[in-house]
C-alpha positions in Angstrom: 112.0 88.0 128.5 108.9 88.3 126.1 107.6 90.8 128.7 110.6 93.3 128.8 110.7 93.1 125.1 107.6 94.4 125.2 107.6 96.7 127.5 110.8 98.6 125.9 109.6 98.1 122.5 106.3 100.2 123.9 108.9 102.7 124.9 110.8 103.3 122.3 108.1 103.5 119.7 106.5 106.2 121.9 109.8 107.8 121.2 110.1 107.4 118.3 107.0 108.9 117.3 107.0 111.7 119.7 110.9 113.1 118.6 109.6 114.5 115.0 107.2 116.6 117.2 110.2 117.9 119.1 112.2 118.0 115.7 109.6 120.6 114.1 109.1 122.5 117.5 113.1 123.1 117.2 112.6 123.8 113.3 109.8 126.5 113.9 111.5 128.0 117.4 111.6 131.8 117.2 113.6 132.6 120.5 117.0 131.5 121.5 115.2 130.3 125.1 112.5 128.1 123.3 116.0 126.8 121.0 117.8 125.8 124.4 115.3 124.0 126.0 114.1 122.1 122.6 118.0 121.2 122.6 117.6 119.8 126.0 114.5 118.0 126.0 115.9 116.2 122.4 119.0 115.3 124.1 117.5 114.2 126.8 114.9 112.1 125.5 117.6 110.6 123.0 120.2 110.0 124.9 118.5 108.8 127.9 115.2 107.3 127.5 115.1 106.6 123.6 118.5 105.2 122.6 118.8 102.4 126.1 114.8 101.7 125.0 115.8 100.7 121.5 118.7 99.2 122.9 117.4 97.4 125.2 114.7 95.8 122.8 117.3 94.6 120.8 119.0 92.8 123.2 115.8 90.7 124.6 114.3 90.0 121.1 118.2 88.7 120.3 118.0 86.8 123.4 114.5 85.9 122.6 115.6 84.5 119.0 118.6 82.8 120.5 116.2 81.3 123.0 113.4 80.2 120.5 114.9 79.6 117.4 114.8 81.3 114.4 112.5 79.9 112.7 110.2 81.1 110.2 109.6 83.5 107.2 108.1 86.3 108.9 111.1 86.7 111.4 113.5 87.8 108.8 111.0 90.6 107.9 110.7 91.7 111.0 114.2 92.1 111.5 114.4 93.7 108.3 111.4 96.3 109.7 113.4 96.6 113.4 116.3 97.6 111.2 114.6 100.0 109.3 113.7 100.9 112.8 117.5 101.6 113.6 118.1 103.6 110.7 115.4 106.2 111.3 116.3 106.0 114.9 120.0 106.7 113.9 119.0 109.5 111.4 116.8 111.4 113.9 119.5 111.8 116.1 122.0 113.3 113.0 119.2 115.8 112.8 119.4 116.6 116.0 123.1 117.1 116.1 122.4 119.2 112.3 119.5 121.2 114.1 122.1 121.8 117.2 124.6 123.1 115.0 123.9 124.4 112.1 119.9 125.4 112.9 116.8 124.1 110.6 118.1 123.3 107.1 114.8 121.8 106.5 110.9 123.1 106.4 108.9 122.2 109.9 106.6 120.5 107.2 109.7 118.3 106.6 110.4 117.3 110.3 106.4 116.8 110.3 106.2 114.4 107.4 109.0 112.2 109.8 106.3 110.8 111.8 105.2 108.6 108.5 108.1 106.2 109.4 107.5 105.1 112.4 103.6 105.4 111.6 104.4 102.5 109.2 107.1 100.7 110.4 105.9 100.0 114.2 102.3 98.5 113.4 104.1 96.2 110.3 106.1 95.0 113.4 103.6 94.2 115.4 101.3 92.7 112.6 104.3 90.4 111.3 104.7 89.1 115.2 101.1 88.5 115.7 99.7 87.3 112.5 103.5 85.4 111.8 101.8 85.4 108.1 104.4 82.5 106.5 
């Protein structure tokens, strides 16, 4: 279990760091061609490798904690980070569906500046489940 937890966590935070890039490609496309495929590749990466990742270390860390025990200071923040996790997760994907739609109704400095989130959030994780500080 502890392994595949791993291993999708690895997968979605790739993800998650990598879609900001694709969000500030899209912002900064000039062509309609260069739009389409950015549309695909987002979607696709979403929808099909990013969103079942995230899912999918949810389910075995639940299972995990159901397993284990919850037990522990540190686990509550860590589920607070995961959620945090979600969110962004969650709002990356609106902005896609905004960016689809309506085009860029931010700056590509904007869509840049996303990567700070999961720069943050993703080693917290990891330090709270190594250290398990209190």
């Amino acid at each position: 279990m502890l392994t595949l937890h791993i291993a999708f966590l690895l997968l979605w935070s790739g993800t998650l760091l990598y879609f900001p890039h694709l969000l500030a490609q899209q912002a900064s496309a000039e062509d309609d061609e260069d739009h389409q495929r950015l549309l695909k590749m987002q979607h696709t990466l979403y929808a099909f490798v990013m969103t079942p990742a995230g899912l999918l270390t949810i389910i075995f860390g639940s299972w995990m904690v159901f397993e284990r025990g919850f037990s522990g200071g540190w686990l509550p923040a860590k589920l607070t980070l995961v959620l945090a996790m979600v969110f962004f997760h969650v709002y990356c994907g609106n902005l896609m569906e905004q960016l689809r739609q309506e085009g860029s109704a931010h700056s590509v400095w904007f869509y840049r500046l996303l990567l700070l989130p999961p720069m943050l959030l993703i080693p917290a994780v990891i330090a709270l489940v190594v250290q398990k500080p209190f």
